[in-house]
C-alpha positions in Angstrom: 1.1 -16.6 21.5 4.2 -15.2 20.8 4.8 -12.7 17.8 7.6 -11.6 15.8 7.4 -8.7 13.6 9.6 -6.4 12.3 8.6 -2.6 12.3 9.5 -0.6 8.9 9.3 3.1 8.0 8.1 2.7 4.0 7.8 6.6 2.8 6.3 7.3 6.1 3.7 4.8 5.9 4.7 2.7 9.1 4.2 -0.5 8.5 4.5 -3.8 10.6 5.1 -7.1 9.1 4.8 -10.1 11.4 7.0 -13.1 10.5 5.7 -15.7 12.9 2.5 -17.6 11.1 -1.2 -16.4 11.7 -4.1 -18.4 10.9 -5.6 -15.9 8.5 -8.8 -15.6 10.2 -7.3 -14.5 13.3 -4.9 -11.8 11.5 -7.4 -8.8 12.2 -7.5 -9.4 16.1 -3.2 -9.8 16.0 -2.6 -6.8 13.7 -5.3 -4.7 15.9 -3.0 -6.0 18.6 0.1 -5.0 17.3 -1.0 -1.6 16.1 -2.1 -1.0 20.1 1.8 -1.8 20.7 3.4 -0.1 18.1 1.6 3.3 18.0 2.2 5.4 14.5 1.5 2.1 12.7 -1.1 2.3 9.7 -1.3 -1.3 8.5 -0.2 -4.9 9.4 0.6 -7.8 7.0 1.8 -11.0 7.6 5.1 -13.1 6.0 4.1 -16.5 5.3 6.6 -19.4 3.4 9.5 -21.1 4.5 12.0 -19.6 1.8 13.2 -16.3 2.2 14.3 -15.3 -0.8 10.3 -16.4 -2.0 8.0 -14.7 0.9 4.7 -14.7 0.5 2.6 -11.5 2.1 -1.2 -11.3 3.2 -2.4 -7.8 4.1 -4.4 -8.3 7.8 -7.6 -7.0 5.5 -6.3 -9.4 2.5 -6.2 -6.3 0.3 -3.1 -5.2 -2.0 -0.3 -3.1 -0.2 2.9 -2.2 -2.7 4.2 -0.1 0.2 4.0 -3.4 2.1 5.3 -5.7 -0.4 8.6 -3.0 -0.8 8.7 -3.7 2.3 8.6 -7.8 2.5 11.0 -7.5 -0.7 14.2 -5.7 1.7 13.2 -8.0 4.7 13.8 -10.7 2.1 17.3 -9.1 0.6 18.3 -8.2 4.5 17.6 -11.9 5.8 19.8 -13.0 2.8 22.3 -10.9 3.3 22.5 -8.9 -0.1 23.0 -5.1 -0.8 21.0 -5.4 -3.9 18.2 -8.1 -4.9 15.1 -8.8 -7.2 12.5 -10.6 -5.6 9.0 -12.1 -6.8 6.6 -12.1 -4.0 3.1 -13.3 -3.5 0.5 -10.5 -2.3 -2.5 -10.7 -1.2 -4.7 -9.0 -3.8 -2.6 -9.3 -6.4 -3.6 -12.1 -8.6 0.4 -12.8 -10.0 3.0 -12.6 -8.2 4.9 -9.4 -7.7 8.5 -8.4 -8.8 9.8 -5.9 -6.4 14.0 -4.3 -7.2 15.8 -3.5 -3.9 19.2 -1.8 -3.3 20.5 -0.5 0.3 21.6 3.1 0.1 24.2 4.8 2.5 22.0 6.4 4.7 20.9 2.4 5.5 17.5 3.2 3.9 16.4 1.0 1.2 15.3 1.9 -2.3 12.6 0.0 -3.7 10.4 -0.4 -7.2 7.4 -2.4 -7.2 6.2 -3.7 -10.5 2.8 -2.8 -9.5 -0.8 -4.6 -10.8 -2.8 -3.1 -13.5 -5.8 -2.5 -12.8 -8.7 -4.3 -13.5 -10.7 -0.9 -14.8 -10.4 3.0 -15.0 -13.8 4.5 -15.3 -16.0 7.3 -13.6 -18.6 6.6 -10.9 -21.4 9.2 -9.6 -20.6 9.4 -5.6 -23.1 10.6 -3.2 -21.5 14.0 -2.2 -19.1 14.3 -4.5 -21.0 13.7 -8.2 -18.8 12.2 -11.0 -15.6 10.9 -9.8 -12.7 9.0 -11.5 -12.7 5.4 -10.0 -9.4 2.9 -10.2 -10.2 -0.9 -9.4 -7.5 -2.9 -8.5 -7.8 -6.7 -6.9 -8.2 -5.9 -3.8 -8.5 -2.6 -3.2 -10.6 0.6 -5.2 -9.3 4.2 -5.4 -11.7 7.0 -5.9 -9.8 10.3 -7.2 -10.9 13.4 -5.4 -9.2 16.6 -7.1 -11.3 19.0 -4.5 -10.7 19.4 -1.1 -13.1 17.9 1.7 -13.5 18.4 5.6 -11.8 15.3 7.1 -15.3 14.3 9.2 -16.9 14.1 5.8 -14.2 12.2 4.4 -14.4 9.8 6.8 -18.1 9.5 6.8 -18.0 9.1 3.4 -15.4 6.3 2.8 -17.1 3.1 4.2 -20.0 3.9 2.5 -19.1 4.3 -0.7 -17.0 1.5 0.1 -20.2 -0.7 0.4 -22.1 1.5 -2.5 -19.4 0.1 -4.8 -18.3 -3.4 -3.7 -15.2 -2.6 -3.1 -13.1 -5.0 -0.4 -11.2 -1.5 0.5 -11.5 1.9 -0.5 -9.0 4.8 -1.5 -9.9 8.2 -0.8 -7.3 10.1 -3.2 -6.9 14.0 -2.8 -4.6 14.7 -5.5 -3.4 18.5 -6.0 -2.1 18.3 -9.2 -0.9 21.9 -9.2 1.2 21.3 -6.2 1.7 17.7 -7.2 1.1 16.3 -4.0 -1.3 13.9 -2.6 -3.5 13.3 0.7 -4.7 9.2 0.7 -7.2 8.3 2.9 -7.7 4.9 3.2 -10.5 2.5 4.4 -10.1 -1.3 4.8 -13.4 -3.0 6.2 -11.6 -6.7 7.1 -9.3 -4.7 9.5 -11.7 -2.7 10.8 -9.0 0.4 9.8 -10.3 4.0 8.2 -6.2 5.7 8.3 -4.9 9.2 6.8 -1.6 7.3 5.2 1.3 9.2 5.2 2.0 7.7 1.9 0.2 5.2 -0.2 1.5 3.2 -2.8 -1.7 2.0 -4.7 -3.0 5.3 -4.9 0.1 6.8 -6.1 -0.3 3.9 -8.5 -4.1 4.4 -9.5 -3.4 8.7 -10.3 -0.7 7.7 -12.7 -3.0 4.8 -14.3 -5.8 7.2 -14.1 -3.9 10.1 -15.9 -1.6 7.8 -18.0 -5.3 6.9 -19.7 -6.4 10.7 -19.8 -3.3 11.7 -21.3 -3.1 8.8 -24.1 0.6 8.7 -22.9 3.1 7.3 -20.5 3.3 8.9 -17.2 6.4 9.9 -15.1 5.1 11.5 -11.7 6.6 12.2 -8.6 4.0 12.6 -6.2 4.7 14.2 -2.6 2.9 13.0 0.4 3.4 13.8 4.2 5.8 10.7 4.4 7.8 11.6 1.6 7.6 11.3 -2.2 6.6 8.3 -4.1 7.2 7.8 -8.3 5.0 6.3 -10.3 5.7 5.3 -14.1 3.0 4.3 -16.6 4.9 3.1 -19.4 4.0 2.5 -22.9 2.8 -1.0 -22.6 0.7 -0.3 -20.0 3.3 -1.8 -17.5 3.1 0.5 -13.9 6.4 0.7 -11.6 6.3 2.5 -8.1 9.6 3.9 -6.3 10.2 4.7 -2.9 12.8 4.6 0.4 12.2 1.5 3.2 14.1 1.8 6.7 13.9 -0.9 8.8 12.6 0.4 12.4 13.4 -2.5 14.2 12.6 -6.7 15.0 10.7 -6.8 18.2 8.4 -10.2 19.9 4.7 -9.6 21.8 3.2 -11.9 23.7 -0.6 -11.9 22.6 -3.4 -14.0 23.9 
Protein backbone atom coordinates (compact mmCIF):
# COMPACT_ATOMS: atom_id res chain seq x y z
CA UNK A 1 0.00 0.00 0.00
CA UNK A 2 1.18 3.15 -0.82
CA UNK A 3 1.20 6.11 1.84
CA UNK A 4 1.29 9.70 1.65
CA UNK A 5 2.01 11.78 4.66
CA UNK A 6 3.28 14.90 5.32
CA UNK A 7 5.89 15.31 8.16
CA UNK A 8 5.43 18.56 10.54
CA UNK A 9 7.46 20.02 13.33
CA UNK A 10 4.43 21.37 15.88
CA UNK A 11 6.48 22.97 18.95
CA UNK A 12 8.79 20.18 18.63
CA UNK A 13 6.35 17.60 18.89
CA UNK A 14 7.08 15.78 15.41
CA UNK A 15 4.19 14.83 14.15
CA UNK A 16 3.13 12.81 10.92
CA UNK A 17 -0.15 13.11 9.31
CA UNK A 18 -0.98 10.61 6.59
CA UNK A 19 -3.36 11.89 3.89
CA UNK A 20 -4.01 8.73 1.93
CA UNK A 21 -7.12 6.75 3.70
CA UNK A 22 -6.58 3.97 6.37
CA UNK A 23 -9.15 1.65 7.43
CA UNK A 24 -9.16 2.65 11.12
CA UNK A 25 -8.44 -0.61 12.41
CA UNK A 26 -5.31 -0.91 10.58
CA UNK A 27 -3.96 2.72 11.61
CA UNK A 28 -1.78 1.39 14.62
CA UNK A 29 0.23 -1.12 12.34
CA UNK A 30 0.74 2.03 9.46
CA UNK A 31 1.51 4.72 12.04
CA UNK A 32 4.01 2.05 13.88
CA UNK A 33 5.19 1.79 10.29
CA UNK A 34 5.72 5.23 9.66
CA UNK A 35 7.25 6.18 12.92
CA UNK A 36 10.06 3.09 11.93
CA UNK A 37 10.61 5.48 8.75
CA UNK A 38 10.47 8.77 10.02
CA UNK A 39 12.57 8.49 13.26
CA UNK A 40 12.07 11.59 15.89
CA UNK A 41 8.35 11.17 15.26
CA UNK A 42 6.02 10.95 18.53
CA UNK A 43 2.52 10.42 17.11
CA UNK A 44 0.68 9.58 13.84
CA UNK A 45 -2.88 10.74 12.82
CA UNK A 46 -4.64 10.26 9.76
CA UNK A 47 -6.58 13.05 7.29
CA UNK A 48 -9.75 11.67 6.20
CA UNK A 49 -12.67 13.69 3.91
CA UNK A 50 -12.64 14.77 0.50
CA UNK A 51 -12.76 18.68 1.20
CA UNK A 52 -9.85 20.38 2.28
CA UNK A 53 -10.84 23.22 3.59
CA UNK A 54 -13.17 20.59 6.11
CA UNK A 55 -10.55 17.69 7.10
CA UNK A 56 -11.34 15.50 9.35
CA UNK A 57 -8.44 13.90 11.81
CA UNK A 58 -8.20 10.49 13.74
CA UNK A 59 -5.27 10.12 16.10
CA UNK A 60 -3.75 6.29 15.23
CA UNK A 61 -4.78 5.62 19.16
CA UNK A 62 -8.24 7.61 18.41
CA UNK A 63 -7.33 9.92 21.33
CA UNK A 64 -7.41 13.91 21.12
CA UNK A 65 -4.14 15.67 19.76
CA UNK A 66 -4.57 19.76 19.56
CA UNK A 67 -0.78 19.71 18.52
CA UNK A 68 -2.11 17.54 15.73
CA UNK A 69 -5.22 19.19 14.81
CA UNK A 70 -2.80 22.73 14.58
CA UNK A 71 -1.30 20.73 12.48
CA UNK A 72 -4.24 19.39 10.00
CA UNK A 73 -5.62 23.09 10.28
CA UNK A 74 -2.10 24.68 8.09
CA UNK A 75 -2.07 21.54 5.93
CA UNK A 76 -5.64 22.61 5.21
CA UNK A 77 -4.76 26.60 4.68
CA UNK A 78 -1.45 25.41 2.68
CA UNK A 79 -3.42 22.99 0.31
CA UNK A 80 -5.78 26.05 -0.30
CA UNK A 81 -3.42 28.24 -0.81
CA UNK A 82 -4.05 30.98 1.99
CA UNK A 83 -1.57 32.95 4.24
CA UNK A 84 -4.25 33.18 6.86
CA UNK A 85 -7.39 30.80 7.54
CA UNK A 86 -9.95 29.59 10.25
CA UNK A 87 -10.74 26.09 9.98
CA UNK A 88 -13.35 23.72 11.86
CA UNK A 89 -11.95 20.35 11.99
CA UNK A 90 -13.24 16.99 13.21
CA UNK A 91 -10.91 15.21 15.87
CA UNK A 92 -10.85 12.21 17.10
CA UNK A 93 -11.68 12.56 20.82
CA UNK A 94 -13.26 15.59 20.64
CA UNK A 95 -16.92 15.25 20.69
CA UNK A 96 -17.53 18.89 18.48
CA UNK A 97 -15.75 19.92 16.05
CA UNK A 98 -12.62 21.99 16.49
CA UNK A 99 -11.99 25.68 15.35
CA UNK A 100 -8.35 26.01 14.83
CA UNK A 101 -6.79 30.11 13.61
CA UNK A 102 -3.72 29.78 11.29
CA UNK A 103 -1.47 32.56 9.79
CA UNK A 104 1.99 31.87 7.99
CA UNK A 105 4.80 33.88 9.60
CA UNK A 106 8.10 35.00 7.72
CA UNK A 107 10.25 32.60 8.96
CA UNK A 108 7.67 30.02 6.87
CA UNK A 109 6.55 28.68 10.28
CA UNK A 110 2.90 28.66 11.03
CA UNK A 111 1.21 30.15 14.02
CA UNK A 112 -1.67 28.37 15.22
CA UNK A 113 -4.64 28.66 18.14
CA UNK A 114 -6.71 25.76 18.87
CA UNK A 115 -9.96 26.37 20.46
CA UNK A 116 -9.36 23.48 22.69
CA UNK A 117 -12.15 20.97 24.49
CA UNK A 118 -13.25 21.45 28.01
CA UNK A 119 -12.83 19.03 29.89
CA UNK A 120 -15.20 16.68 31.00
CA UNK A 121 -13.89 16.95 34.87
CA UNK A 122 -11.06 18.44 37.14
CA UNK A 123 -10.80 16.56 40.26
CA UNK A 124 -8.05 14.72 42.54
CA UNK A 125 -7.35 11.05 42.40
CA UNK A 126 -5.11 8.91 45.05
CA UNK A 127 -2.19 7.30 42.64
CA UNK A 128 -0.22 4.40 43.70
CA UNK A 129 3.16 6.08 44.27
CA UNK A 130 2.44 9.31 44.04
CA UNK A 131 -0.77 9.83 46.73
CA UNK A 132 -3.32 12.63 45.90
CA UNK A 133 -2.85 13.95 42.48
CA UNK A 134 -4.81 16.57 40.47
CA UNK A 135 -6.54 14.64 37.52
CA UNK A 136 -7.85 16.41 34.05
CA UNK A 137 -10.35 14.23 31.87
CA UNK A 138 -10.73 15.02 28.54
CA UNK A 139 -12.54 12.75 25.72
CA UNK A 140 -10.08 10.90 24.86
CA UNK A 141 -7.33 11.38 26.71
CA UNK A 142 -6.58 11.97 30.94
CA UNK A 143 -3.84 14.15 32.32
CA UNK A 144 -2.56 13.41 35.78
CA UNK A 145 -0.52 16.70 37.24
CA UNK A 146 2.72 15.76 38.83
CA UNK A 147 4.32 19.00 40.53
CA UNK A 148 7.38 16.61 41.95
CA UNK A 149 9.97 15.22 40.05
CA UNK A 150 10.16 11.35 39.31
CA UNK A 151 13.00 8.96 37.93
CA UNK A 152 11.99 8.46 34.29
CA UNK A 153 11.89 4.19 34.81
CA UNK A 154 9.23 4.91 37.44
CA UNK A 155 7.52 7.21 35.25
CA UNK A 156 7.22 4.90 32.83
CA UNK A 157 6.28 2.07 34.91
CA UNK A 158 3.83 3.94 36.38
CA UNK A 159 1.86 5.38 33.36
CA UNK A 160 0.05 2.29 31.79
CA UNK A 161 -0.99 1.35 34.92
CA UNK A 162 -2.56 4.01 36.19
CA UNK A 163 -3.76 4.30 32.78
CA UNK A 164 -5.79 1.01 33.42
CA UNK A 165 -6.41 1.91 37.32
CA UNK A 166 -8.41 4.90 35.91
CA UNK A 167 -10.07 3.96 32.65
CA UNK A 168 -8.55 6.25 30.86
CA UNK A 169 -8.14 5.54 26.77
CA UNK A 170 -4.65 7.52 27.20
CA UNK A 171 -2.76 8.95 29.92
CA UNK A 172 -0.84 12.26 30.61
CA UNK A 173 2.04 12.18 32.83
CA UNK A 174 2.32 16.11 33.51
CA UNK A 175 5.65 17.47 35.37
CA UNK A 176 4.83 20.91 35.74
CA UNK A 177 7.50 23.26 37.47
CA UNK A 178 5.63 26.09 38.15
CA UNK A 179 8.53 28.10 39.51
CA UNK A 180 10.43 27.77 36.33
CA UNK A 181 7.17 27.63 34.43
CA UNK A 182 8.03 24.91 32.33
CA UNK A 183 6.70 21.54 31.66
CA UNK A 184 7.96 17.72 31.10
CA UNK A 185 4.75 15.60 29.36
CA UNK A 186 4.96 12.09 29.32
CA UNK A 187 2.49 10.56 27.45
CA UNK A 188 1.01 6.95 27.18
CA UNK A 189 -1.53 5.92 24.45
CA UNK A 190 -2.51 2.11 24.81
CA UNK A 191 -4.36 1.78 21.10
CA UNK A 192 -0.90 2.75 19.55
CA UNK A 193 1.04 0.82 21.61
CA UNK A 194 3.15 4.38 22.25
CA UNK A 195 4.57 5.39 25.98
CA UNK A 196 6.63 8.99 24.43
CA UNK A 197 8.56 11.90 26.49
CA UNK A 198 6.81 14.73 24.07
CA UNK A 199 8.71 17.49 23.40
CA UNK A 200 5.63 19.53 23.71
CA UNK A 201 2.10 18.60 24.41
CA UNK A 202 -0.82 20.47 23.67
CA UNK A 203 -3.54 18.75 25.92
CA UNK A 204 -1.43 18.92 28.82
CA UNK A 205 -0.54 22.40 28.42
CA UNK A 206 -4.33 22.58 28.04
CA UNK A 207 -5.26 20.48 31.29
CA UNK A 208 -2.51 22.83 33.79
CA UNK A 209 -4.29 25.94 32.68
CA UNK A 210 -7.86 24.19 33.25
CA UNK A 211 -6.52 22.70 36.29
CA UNK A 212 -5.16 26.10 37.71
CA UNK A 213 -7.81 28.32 35.99
CA UNK A 214 -10.25 26.21 38.64
CA UNK A 215 -7.70 26.69 41.63
CA UNK A 216 -7.29 30.19 41.07
CA UNK A 217 -11.22 31.03 40.55
CA UNK A 218 -9.86 33.10 37.65
CA UNK A 219 -8.82 33.16 34.00
CA UNK A 220 -5.48 31.89 33.16
CA UNK A 221 -2.79 33.29 30.78
CA UNK A 222 0.32 30.84 30.80
CA UNK A 223 3.12 30.45 28.79
CA UNK A 224 4.51 27.17 29.43
CA UNK A 225 8.07 26.15 28.12
CA UNK A 226 8.82 22.68 27.00
CA UNK A 227 11.92 21.14 25.30
CA UNK A 228 10.14 21.82 21.86
CA UNK A 229 9.48 25.25 22.51
CA UNK A 230 6.72 27.24 24.35
CA UNK A 231 3.10 26.60 24.16
CA UNK A 232 0.12 29.37 25.55
CA UNK A 233 -2.72 28.37 27.12
CA UNK A 234 -5.70 30.80 27.96
CA UNK A 235 -8.55 29.89 30.31
CA UNK A 236 -10.93 32.61 29.79
CA UNK A 237 -13.78 33.79 31.78
CA UNK A 238 -16.40 31.66 30.29
CA UNK A 239 -14.62 28.75 30.72
CA UNK A 240 -13.64 28.79 26.94
CA UNK A 241 -9.63 27.23 26.66
CA UNK A 242 -7.39 28.49 23.50
CA UNK A 243 -3.86 26.92 22.94
CA UNK A 244 -0.96 28.79 20.79
CA UNK A 245 1.83 27.50 19.17
CA UNK A 246 4.45 27.54 15.81
CA UNK A 247 3.79 24.52 12.97
CA UNK A 248 6.64 24.01 10.10
CA UNK A 249 5.94 21.81 7.62
CA UNK A 250 9.01 19.17 7.42
CA UNK A 251 8.16 17.87 4.28
CA UNK A 252 5.39 15.45 1.94
CA UNK A 253 6.99 12.10 1.44
CA UNK A 254 5.10 8.40 0.00
CA UNK A 255 6.01 4.66 1.72
CA UNK A 256 5.35 1.71 0.33
CA UNK A 257 3.91 -0.50 3.28
CA UNK A 258 2.59 -4.06 3.13
Amino acid sequence: MRIGYYVLDPTGNMTILADTPVDPGDQPRIAARLMELEPGTEQVGFLTGEDTAHPSLRMAGGEFCGNASMSAAVIAAYLAGKTEDQISLQVSGAARPVQVRVASMEDGSWRGTVEMPSPASVDCAELAGAGPCPLVRFEGITHVILEKEMETDEAEKLAPIWCRDLGADALGLMFLDRAETSLRPLVYVPAAGTLCWENSCASGTTAVGAYLAEKKGRPILLSLRQKGGVLTIEADGDGALHLTGNVRIIRHAFAEID
